[in-house]
Each structure stands twice: as C-alpha cells, then as structure tokens.
ROVO-484171 format. One line per field, with one value per residue: x negated, z negated, y negated of N, C-alpha, C in turn. Coordinates in steps of 0.1 Angstrom, whole numbers, plus 5000, padded with zeros to 4 digits. Example, Ala and Ser with C-alpha at 12.3 -4.5 7.8 and 13.67 -1.06 7.14 Angstrom:
2
neast c(4868,4872)
nup c(4922,4929)
nnorth c(5057,5022)
caeast c(4877,4863)
caup c(4922,4929)
canorth c(5045,5011)
ceast c(4868,4871)
cup c(4922,4921)
cnorth c(5033,5000)
***
This chain:
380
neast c(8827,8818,8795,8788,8800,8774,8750,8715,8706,8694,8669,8650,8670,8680,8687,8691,8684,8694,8713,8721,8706,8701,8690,8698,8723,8718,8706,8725,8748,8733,8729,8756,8771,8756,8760,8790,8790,8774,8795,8811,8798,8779,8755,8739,8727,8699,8687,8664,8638,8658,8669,8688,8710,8728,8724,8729,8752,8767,8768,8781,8805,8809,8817,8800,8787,8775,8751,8717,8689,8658,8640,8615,8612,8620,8638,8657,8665,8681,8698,8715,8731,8743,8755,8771,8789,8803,8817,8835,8831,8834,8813,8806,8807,8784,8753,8728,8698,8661,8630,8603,8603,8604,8627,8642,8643,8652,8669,8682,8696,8704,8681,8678,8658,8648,8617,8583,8564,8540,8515,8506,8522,8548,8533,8532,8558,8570,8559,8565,8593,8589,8580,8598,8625,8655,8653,8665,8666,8672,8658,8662,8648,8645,8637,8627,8620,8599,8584,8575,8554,8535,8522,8534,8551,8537,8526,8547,8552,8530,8540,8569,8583,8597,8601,8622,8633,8654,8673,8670,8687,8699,8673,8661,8653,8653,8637,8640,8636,8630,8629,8608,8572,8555,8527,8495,8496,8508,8482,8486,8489,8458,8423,8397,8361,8349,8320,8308,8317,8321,8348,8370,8395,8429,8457,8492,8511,8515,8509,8498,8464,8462,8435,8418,8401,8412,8402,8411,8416,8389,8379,8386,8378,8350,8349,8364,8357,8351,8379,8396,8384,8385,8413,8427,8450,8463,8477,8485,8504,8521,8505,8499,8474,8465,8437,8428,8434,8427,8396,8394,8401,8379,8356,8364,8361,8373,8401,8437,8455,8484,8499,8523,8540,8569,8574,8577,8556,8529,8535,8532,8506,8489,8486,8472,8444,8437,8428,8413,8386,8383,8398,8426,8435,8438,8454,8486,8512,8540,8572,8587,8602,8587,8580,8598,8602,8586,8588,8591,8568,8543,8517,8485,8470,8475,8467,8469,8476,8497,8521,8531,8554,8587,8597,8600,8602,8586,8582,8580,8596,8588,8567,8569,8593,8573,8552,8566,8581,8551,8549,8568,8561,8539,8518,8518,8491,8479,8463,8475,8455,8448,8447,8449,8459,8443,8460,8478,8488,8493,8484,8500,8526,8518,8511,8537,8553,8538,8519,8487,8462,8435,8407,8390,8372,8365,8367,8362,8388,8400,8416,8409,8427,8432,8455,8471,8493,8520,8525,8553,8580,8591,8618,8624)
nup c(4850,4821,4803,4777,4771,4780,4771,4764,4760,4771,4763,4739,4712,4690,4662,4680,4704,4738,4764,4784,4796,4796,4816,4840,4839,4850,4879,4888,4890,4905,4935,4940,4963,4988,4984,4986,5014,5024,5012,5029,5045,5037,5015,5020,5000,4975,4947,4920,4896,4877,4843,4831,4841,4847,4869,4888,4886,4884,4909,4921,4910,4922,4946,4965,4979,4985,4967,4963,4943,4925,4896,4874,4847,4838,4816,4818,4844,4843,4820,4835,4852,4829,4819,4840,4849,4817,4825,4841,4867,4895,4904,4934,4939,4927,4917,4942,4930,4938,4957,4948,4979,5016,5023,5003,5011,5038,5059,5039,5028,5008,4981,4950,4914,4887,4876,4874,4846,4856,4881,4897,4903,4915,4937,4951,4950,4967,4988,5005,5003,5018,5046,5051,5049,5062,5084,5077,5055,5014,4986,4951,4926,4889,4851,4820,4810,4793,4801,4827,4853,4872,4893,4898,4924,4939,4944,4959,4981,5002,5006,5017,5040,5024,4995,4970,4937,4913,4893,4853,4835,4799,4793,4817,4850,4885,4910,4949,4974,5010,5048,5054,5057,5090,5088,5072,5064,5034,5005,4984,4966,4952,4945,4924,4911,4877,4867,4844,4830,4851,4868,4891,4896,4901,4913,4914,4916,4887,4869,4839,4829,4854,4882,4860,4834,4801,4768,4748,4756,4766,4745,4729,4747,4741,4720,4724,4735,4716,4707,4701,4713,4725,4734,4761,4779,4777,4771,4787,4773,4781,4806,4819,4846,4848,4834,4814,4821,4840,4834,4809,4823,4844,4822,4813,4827,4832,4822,4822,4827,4815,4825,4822,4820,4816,4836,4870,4884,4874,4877,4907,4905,4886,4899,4919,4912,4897,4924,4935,4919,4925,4909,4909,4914,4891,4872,4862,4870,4853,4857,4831,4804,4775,4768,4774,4793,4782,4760,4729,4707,4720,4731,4725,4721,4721,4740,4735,4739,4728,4743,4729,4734,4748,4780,4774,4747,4716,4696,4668,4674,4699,4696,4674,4688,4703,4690,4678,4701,4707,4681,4683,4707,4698,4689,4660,4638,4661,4678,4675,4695,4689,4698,4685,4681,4649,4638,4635,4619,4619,4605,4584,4594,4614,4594,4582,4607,4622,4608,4582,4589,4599,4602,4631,4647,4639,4649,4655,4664,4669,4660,4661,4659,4642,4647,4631,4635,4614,4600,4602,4584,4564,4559,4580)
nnorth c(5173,5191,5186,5194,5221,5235,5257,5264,5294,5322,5307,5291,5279,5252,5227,5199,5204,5201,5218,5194,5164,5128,5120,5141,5137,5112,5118,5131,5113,5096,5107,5114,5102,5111,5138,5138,5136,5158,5180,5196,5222,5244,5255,5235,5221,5219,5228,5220,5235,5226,5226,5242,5245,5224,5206,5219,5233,5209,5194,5215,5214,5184,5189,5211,5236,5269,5268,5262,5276,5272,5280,5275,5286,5316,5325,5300,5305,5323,5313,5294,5312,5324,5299,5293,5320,5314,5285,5299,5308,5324,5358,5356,5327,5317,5295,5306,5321,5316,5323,5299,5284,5287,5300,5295,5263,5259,5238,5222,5194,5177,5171,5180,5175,5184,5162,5176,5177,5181,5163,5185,5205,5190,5183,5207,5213,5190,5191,5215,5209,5188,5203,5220,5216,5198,5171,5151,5147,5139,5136,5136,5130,5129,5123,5118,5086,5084,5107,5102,5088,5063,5077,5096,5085,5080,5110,5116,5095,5107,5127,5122,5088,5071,5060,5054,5036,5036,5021,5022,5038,5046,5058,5068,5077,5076,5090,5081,5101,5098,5110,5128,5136,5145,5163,5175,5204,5221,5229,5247,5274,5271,5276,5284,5285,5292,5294,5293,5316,5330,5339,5335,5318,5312,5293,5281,5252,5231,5253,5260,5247,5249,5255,5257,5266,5266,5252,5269,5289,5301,5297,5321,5341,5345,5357,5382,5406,5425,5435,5462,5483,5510,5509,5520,5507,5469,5445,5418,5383,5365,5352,5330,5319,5340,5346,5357,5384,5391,5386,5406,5426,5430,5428,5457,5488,5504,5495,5495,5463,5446,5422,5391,5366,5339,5320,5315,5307,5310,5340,5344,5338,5348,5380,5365,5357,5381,5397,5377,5385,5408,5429,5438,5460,5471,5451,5445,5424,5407,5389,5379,5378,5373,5400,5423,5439,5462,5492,5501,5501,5507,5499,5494,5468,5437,5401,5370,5337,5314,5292,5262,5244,5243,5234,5198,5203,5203,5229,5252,5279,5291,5305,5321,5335,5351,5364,5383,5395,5408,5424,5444,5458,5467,5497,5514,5502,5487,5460,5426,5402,5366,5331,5296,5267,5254,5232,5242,5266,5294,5319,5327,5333,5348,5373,5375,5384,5401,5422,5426,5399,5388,5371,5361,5342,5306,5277,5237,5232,5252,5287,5319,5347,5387,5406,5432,5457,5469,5503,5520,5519,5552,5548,5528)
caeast c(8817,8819,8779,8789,8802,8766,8739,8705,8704,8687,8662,8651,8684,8681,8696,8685,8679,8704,8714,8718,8707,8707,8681,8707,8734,8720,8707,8741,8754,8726,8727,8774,8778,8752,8767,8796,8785,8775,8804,8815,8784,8775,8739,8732,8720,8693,8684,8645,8638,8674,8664,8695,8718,8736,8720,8732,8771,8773,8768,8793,8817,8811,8822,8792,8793,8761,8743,8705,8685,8647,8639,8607,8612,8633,8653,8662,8676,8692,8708,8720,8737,8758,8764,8783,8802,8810,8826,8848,8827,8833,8799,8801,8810,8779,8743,8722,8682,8655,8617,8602,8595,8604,8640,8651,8644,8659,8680,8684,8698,8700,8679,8685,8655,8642,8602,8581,8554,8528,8517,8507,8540,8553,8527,8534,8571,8575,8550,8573,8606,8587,8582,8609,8642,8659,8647,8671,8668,8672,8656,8670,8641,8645,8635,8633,8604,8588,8576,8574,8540,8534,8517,8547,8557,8521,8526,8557,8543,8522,8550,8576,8581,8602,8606,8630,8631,8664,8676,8667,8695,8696,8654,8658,8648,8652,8631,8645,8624,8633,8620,8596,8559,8550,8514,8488,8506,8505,8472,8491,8475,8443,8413,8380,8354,8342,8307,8302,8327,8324,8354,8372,8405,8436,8470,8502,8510,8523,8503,8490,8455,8456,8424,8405,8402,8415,8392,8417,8413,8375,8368,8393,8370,8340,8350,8375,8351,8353,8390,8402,8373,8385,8422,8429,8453,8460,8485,8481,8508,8520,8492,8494,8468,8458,8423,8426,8438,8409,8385,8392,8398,8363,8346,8366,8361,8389,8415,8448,8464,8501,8502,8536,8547,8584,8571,8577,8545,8523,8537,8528,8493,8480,8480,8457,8435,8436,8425,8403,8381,8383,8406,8437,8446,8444,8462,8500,8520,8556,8578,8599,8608,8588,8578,8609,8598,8577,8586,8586,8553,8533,8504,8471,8461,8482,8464,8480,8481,8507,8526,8542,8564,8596,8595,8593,8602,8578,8592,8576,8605,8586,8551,8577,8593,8562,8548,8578,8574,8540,8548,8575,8553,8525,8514,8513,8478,8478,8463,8473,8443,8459,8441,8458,8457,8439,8465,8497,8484,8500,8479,8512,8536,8514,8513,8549,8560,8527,8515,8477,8463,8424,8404,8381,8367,8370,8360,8368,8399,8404,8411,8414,8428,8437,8468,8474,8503,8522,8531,8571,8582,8601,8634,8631)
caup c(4845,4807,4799,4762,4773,4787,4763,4767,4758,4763,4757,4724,4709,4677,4663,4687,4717,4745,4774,4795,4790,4804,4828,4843,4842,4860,4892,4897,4896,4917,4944,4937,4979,4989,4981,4991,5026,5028,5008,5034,5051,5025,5021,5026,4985,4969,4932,4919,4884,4869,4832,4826,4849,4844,4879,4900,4883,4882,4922,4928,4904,4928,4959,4970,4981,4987,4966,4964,4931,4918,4880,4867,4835,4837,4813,4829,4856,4829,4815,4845,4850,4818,4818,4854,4840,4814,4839,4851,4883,4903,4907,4947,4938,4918,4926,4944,4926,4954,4950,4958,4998,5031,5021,4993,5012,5055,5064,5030,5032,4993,4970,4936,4910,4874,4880,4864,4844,4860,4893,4911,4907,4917,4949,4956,4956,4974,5002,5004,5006,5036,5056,5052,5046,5072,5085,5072,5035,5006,4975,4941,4915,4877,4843,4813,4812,4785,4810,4838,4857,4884,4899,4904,4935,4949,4953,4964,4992,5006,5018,5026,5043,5018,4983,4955,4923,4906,4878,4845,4823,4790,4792,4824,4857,4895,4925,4956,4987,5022,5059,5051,5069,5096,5085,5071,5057,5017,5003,4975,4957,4949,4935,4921,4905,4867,4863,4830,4833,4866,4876,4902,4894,4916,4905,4920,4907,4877,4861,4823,4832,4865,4884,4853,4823,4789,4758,4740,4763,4762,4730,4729,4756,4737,4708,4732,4735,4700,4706,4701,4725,4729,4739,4778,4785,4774,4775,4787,4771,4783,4810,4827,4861,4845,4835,4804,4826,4852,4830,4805,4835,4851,4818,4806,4841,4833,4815,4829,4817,4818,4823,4819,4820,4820,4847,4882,4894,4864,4877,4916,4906,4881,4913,4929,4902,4901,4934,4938,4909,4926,4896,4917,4913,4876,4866,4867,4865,4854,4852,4821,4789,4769,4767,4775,4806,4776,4757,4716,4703,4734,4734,4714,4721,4729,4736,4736,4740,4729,4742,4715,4734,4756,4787,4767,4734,4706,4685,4670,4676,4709,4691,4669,4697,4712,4674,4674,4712,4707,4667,4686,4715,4692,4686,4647,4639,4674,4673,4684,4697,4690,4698,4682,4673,4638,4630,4637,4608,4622,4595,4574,4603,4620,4584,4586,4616,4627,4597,4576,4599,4595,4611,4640,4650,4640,4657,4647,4669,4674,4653,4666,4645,4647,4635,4626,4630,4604,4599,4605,4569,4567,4558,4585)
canorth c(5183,5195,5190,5198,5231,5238,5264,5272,5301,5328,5304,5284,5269,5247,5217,5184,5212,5203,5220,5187,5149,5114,5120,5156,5129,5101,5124,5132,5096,5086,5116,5113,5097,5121,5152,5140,5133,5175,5190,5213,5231,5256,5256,5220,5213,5226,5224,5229,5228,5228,5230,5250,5246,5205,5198,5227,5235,5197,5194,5223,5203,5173,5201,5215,5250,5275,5256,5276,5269,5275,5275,5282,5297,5333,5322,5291,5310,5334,5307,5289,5326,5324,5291,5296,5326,5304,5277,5308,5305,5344,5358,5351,5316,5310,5291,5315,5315,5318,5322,5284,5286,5280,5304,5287,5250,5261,5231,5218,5178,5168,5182,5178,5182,5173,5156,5181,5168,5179,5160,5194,5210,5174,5179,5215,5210,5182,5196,5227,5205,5182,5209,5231,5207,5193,5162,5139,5155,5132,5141,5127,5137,5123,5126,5105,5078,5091,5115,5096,5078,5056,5082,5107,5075,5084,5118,5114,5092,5112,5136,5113,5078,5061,5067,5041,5038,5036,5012,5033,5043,5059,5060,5079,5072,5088,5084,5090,5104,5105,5109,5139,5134,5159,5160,5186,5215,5221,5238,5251,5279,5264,5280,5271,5290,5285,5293,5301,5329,5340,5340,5328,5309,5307,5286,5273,5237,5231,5267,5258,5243,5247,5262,5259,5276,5257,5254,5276,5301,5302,5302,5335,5349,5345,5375,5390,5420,5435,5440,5476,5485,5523,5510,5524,5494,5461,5435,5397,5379,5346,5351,5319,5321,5355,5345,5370,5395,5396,5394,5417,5444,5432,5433,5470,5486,5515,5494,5484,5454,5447,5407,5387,5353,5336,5314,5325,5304,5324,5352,5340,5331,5359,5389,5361,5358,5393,5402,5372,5389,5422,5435,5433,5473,5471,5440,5443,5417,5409,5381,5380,5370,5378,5415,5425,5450,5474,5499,5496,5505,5513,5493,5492,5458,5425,5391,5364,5323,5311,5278,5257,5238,5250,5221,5188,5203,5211,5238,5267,5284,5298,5314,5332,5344,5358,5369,5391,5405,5413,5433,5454,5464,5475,5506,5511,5499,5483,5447,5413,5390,5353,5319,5288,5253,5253,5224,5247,5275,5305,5327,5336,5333,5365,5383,5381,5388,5414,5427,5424,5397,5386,5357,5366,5334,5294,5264,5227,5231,5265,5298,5332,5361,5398,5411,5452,5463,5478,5518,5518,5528,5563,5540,5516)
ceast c(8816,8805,8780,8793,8785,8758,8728,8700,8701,8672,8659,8666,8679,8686,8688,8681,8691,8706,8715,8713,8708,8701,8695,8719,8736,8714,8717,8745,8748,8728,8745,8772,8768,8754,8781,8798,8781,8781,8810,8802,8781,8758,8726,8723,8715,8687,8670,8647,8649,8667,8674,8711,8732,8736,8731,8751,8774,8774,8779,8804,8819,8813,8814,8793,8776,8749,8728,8700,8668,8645,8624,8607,8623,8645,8659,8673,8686,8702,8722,8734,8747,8764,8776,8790,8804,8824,8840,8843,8827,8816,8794,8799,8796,8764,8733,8704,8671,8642,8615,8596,8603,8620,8653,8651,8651,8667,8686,8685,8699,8698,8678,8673,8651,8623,8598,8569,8540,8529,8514,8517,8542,8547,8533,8550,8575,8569,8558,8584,8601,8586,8589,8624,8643,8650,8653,8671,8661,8669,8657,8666,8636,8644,8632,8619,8601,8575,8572,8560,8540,8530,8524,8549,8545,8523,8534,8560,8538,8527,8561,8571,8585,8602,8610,8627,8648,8662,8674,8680,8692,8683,8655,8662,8655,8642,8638,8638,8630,8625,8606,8581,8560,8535,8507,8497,8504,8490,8471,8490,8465,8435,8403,8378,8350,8331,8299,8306,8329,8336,8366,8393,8414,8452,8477,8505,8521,8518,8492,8475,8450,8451,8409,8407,8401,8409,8395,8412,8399,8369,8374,8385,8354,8339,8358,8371,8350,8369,8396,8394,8376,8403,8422,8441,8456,8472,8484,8493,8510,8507,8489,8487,8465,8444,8423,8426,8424,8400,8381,8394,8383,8356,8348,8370,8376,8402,8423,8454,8477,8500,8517,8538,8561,8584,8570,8566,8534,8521,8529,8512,8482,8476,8469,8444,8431,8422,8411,8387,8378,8387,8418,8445,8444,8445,8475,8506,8532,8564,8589,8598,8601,8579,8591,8606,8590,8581,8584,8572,8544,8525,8494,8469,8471,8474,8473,8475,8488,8509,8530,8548,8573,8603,8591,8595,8590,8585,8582,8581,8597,8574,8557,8582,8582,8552,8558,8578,8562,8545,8556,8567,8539,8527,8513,8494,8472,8473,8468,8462,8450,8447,8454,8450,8454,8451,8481,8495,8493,8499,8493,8526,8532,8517,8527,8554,8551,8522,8497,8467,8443,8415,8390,8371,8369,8363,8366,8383,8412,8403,8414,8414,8433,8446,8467,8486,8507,8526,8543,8570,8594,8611,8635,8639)
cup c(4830,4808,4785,4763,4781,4774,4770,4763,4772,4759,4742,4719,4693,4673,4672,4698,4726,4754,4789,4788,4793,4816,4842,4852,4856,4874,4900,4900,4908,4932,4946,4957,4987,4990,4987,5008,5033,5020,5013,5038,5038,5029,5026,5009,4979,4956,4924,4906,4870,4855,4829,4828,4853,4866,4889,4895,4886,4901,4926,4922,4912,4948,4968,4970,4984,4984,4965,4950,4929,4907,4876,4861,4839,4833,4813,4836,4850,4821,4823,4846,4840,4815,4830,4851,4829,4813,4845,4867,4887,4911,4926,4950,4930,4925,4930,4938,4935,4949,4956,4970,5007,5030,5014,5003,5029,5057,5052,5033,5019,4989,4960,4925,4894,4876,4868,4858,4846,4877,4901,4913,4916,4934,4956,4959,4965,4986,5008,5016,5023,5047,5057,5052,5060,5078,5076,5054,5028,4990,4966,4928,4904,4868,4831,4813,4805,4793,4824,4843,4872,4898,4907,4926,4945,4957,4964,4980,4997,5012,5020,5033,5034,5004,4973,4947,4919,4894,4862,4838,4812,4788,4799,4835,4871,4903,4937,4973,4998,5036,5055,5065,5077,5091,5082,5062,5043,5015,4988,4978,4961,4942,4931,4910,4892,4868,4854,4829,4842,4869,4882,4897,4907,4906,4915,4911,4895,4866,4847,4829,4840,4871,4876,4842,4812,4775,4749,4744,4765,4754,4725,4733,4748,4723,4716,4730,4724,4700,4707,4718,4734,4739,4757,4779,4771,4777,4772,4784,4774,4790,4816,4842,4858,4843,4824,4812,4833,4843,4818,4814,4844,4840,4810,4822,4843,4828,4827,4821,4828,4816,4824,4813,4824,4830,4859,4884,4886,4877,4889,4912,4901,4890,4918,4926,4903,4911,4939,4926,4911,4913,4903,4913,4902,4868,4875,4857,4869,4854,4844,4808,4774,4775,4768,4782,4798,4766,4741,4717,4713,4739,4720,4714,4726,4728,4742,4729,4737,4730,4731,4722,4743,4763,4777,4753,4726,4696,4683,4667,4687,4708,4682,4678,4700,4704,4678,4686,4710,4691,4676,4697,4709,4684,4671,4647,4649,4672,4676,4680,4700,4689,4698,4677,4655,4630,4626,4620,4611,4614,4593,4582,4610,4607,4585,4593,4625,4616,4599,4593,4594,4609,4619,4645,4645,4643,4650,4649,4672,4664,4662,4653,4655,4641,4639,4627,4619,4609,4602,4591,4572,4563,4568,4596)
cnorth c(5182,5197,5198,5217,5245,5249,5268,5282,5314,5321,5297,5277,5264,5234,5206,5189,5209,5211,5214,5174,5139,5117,5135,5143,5117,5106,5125,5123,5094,5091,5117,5107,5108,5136,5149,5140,5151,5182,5199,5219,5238,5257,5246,5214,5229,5222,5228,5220,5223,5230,5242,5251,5233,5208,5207,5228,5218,5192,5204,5217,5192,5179,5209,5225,5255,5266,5271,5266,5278,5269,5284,5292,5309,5331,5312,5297,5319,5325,5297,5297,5326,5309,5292,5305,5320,5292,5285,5306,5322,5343,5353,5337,5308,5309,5308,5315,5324,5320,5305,5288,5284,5289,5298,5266,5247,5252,5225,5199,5170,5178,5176,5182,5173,5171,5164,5174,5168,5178,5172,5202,5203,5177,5190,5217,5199,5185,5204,5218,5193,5192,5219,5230,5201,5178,5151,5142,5141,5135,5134,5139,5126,5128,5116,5101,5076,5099,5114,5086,5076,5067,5095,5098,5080,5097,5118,5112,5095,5123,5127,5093,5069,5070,5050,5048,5032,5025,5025,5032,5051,5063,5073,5071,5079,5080,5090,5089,5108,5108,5113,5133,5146,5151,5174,5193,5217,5230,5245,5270,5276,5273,5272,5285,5285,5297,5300,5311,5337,5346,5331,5327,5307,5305,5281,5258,5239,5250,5259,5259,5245,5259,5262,5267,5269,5264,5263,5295,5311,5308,5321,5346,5353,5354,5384,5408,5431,5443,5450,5477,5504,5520,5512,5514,5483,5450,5418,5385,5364,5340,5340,5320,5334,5356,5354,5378,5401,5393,5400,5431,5443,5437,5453,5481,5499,5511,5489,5479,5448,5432,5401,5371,5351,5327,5322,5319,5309,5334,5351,5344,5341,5372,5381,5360,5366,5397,5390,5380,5405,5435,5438,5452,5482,5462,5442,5437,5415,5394,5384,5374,5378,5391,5427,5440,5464,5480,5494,5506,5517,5513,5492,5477,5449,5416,5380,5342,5316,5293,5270,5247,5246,5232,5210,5191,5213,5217,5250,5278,5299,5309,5324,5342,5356,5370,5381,5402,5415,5421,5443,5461,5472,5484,5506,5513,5494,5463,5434,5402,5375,5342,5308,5279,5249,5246,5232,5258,5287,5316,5334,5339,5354,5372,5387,5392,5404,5418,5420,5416,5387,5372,5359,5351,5317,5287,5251,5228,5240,5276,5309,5345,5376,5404,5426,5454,5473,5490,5515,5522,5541,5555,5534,5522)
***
C-alpha cells in the first residue's frame, strides 16, 4: 500500500497535513492475520472513522473485498472517493460509505477504526458495533497517544468481554476488543435540557459539546437578536446539535433557517434539536461542506461558529474556509454573525474575506462581530 500516494483533499491540505500516519499503519499491522482470516466473504470488514481513507484501501490491499466504511466528516468520505480512483480502483470495486447503524455493521467480523477523541463517539460506536456485528467480531481501534486515555479501555469494556492493548509504535497505540456484551442496548442520542435557554438539547456522540451548550455559543445567543431582524431566513453554519438553529426559529417565529454541518452526526442530531424545540418544520438541515448546497448571494444573514481545528489539527486554514462560504452566500449587504476566540483575532481575516466588519460584543474570552457584505463591483 502506497500511503504517500494518499491526499486529503477535498479537505484542508498544507505542509505537515498527511493523508495517513503511524497510528493508520500500525492498525493494519496489528489487524494483518485478521483480515486475512476473512478475505473471501465480501462484507466481512468494516471501517469507522477512516480519516481519509489509509485504513479502508489498505485493508482491500491486504484482500478484503466489500469492504463497508463510515466517515464523519463529508469530506472524509469525499476524499476516501478520490483517493480510490486514484488507486485505479473501478467504482464497483471501491469501499462502500454507509450511515453509522445496524446496515453499515450486519455480520461484520473485523472492524477497523481510528479512536475518536471523544469518549461518547468511542461509546456510541462501540455500542452499535456490539449489537450489530457478528459475534465473533474483532475490533482493532488506534490512534496516537497523544490522544489517547485510560478511559477509552473503560468504555470499551463495557461493551465487550476482552479488550488488549498493543505494544506502542511510532507514539501510536491500538486496542483491540472482542466478544461483544449482550446487555442494555445503546442510549445514543442523548438530550438534556439547559435552563437558562430553554431549550432542550439532543446529540449523538462525539457532536461539539455534546447535550450542552458551549460558552461560545452562549455568549453569541445573548446579542443574536439584533441580527438583521427583518431577514425571512437564516443560515446556521457549522451548526453542530443545532442549538442556533432552534432557537433562532423559536425566538423569530416566521424564519426558516438553512442549518449545515460536514459532520454526518451534526447533521443526525440538529432535526432532533429541531423538533425537540417544536421548530422541527422550519429548521432544514444539510450535510455538506461547507455551504456548498446554496446558491451565491441568497441569504441575508449567516451565523456562524467556527471550529479551528480539522480532527487533531489546528489550522486556520478551516475559519477561512468557512469566512469565504459564508461571503459568497451573502446577499450584498447580508451579514455574518461570528463568535471567536479573542486570542485567534479574526477582525482583519473577516474584513478581508467578508467585507466592513464591526464588533458586536466582547467578553474576556469571547468576541462577536458582524460582517457586511460588500456590493459586487460593476468589474468583478
């Protein structure tokens, strides 16, 4: 398997960004008699979490056939996609990408994944893969141990009977889990009510803060309302559980907002939000990349969150991205509502990239601004 032949693209690419790394490398080693043990049956390996496609082409390189795959991010699975054309793999020949559930995991006997770093992914995946994989299924989930805690083995434990620990290589680790529990069934999506906000919170594991609502997000909510107050919809950028969503459609009772995350469990989680909030049939949500799914300059109003890392990497490669989505989608004179990390200074980044951009709120931690879009110039 040619890793060096691998790109992540369509996601972030920049220098020291791989497409595979030790951790990619040493699953395969470790899971190498495994795979070979179900190389004929088509349908027997499954791959969750693939950053960008190492785990899954590198399994069909070691003869695996019908391999099935879940990838968070969009463009994950979009990259996976070109790196297999790439490979010269013929599209019938290439991994199939599933939603996570009881389809993607039917009789599955090694599954193959990278430990994500949060333990309720970690729970709600592994819950999945106990009751839905074969019995004898052998899971062979690593990542480097930097990002690695005792506490991964716990969950772990708690749906199977056995789980090792591997020798580390390269400052990367595996664990590997077999003899699934029959026990209580997963209770993945989770809600919970916050209080102060009234409203009611619902996430799959592994969703940006959960069933709660993060201080960034908050403090956003707490000027939200001045925001282009005449605009008739509304777009939730990088909505996470969709707590912007639902409650700018609770508190604006005619808007619809167009929510969108590159996360399929986002995407999952914001309808529940939604509907738990009695907003449910004006919040529509997308999964994509981005802003990809709208129209240039079609919206009055974007807000917007932005992540700054892409999985373990910090780059602000990805708030540019999103800067740039959000300026093409707006309306001239259309605004973007942006909550950020005081320490990042995005100020001249928005001027740039959204035009004349002014400061709506600061906290010790926290700024919020509003950017304008510019006029188009008769030349551009």
């Amino acid at each position: 398997m040619d890793f060096d032949a691998l790109r992540r693209h369509p996601d972030l690419e920049a220098p020291g960004l791989a497409a595979a790394d030790a951790a990619d490398r040493l699953i395969l080693d470790e899971s190498a008699s495994a795979l070979a043990e179900v190389a004929g049956p088509p349908g027997s390996v499954v791959v969750i979490d693939d950053a960008y496609g190492a785990l899954a082409l590198g399994a069909m390189d070691a003869g695996a056939r019908g391999v099935r795959v879940h990838q968070d991010p969009v463009t994950g699975e979009r990259a996976l996609a070109e790196n297999a054309e790439r490979l010269g793999l013929a599209v019938d020949e290439r991994p199939a990408a599933l939603p996570l559930g009881a389809g993607l995991l039917a009789g599955a006997r090694v599954v193959l994944m990278r430990l994500p770093r949060s333990l309720d992914r970690l729970d709600e995946v592994a819950g999945l893969i106990a009751t839905h994989a074969s019995t004898d299924v052998r899971v062979f989930a690593g990542g480097r141990l930097k990002h690695m805690s005792l506490a991964m083995n716990d969950v772990l434990g708690r749906w199977f009977e056995r789980v090792d620990v591997t020798h580390a290589r390269q400052k990367s680790r595996v664990l590997v889990a077999s003899g699934p529990r029959q026990g209580p069934a997963s209770d993945w999506p989770r809600s919970a009510r916050d209080d102060e906000l009234g409203i009611e919170v619902v996430a799959h594991g592994g969703v940006f803060a959960g069933t709660g609502v993060d201080i960034g997000t908050r403090f956003l909510l707490g000027v939200l309302g001045d925001a282009v107050p005449d605009a008739a919809t509304a777009v939730d950028l990088a909505c996470g559980s969709g707590v912007v969503a639902a409650w700018l459609a609770r508190e604006r009772p005619r808007l619809v907002v167009r929510a969108s995350d590159r996360s399929a469990a986002a995407a999952a989680s914001a309808p529940l939000t939604a509907v738990a909030n009695g907003v449910g049939e004006r919040v529509e949500v997308t999964r994509a990349d981005g802003l990809e799914h709208l129209p240039d300059a079609s919206e009055r109003l974007v807000v917007l969150n932005p992540p700054f890392h892409s999985d373990a990497a910090v780059h602000t490669g990805i708030a540019t991205h999103l800067f740039a989505e959000a300026a093409r989608v707006l309306a001239p004179g259309g605004e973007l509502w942006c909550v950020w990390n005081s320490h990042l200074r995005y100020r001249p980044l928005l001027e740039r990239i959204v035009g004349p951009t002014r400061q709506v709120a600061r906290n010790p931690k926290f700024t919020v601004t509003a950017s304008a879009r510019r006029a188009a110039s008769p030349l551009s």
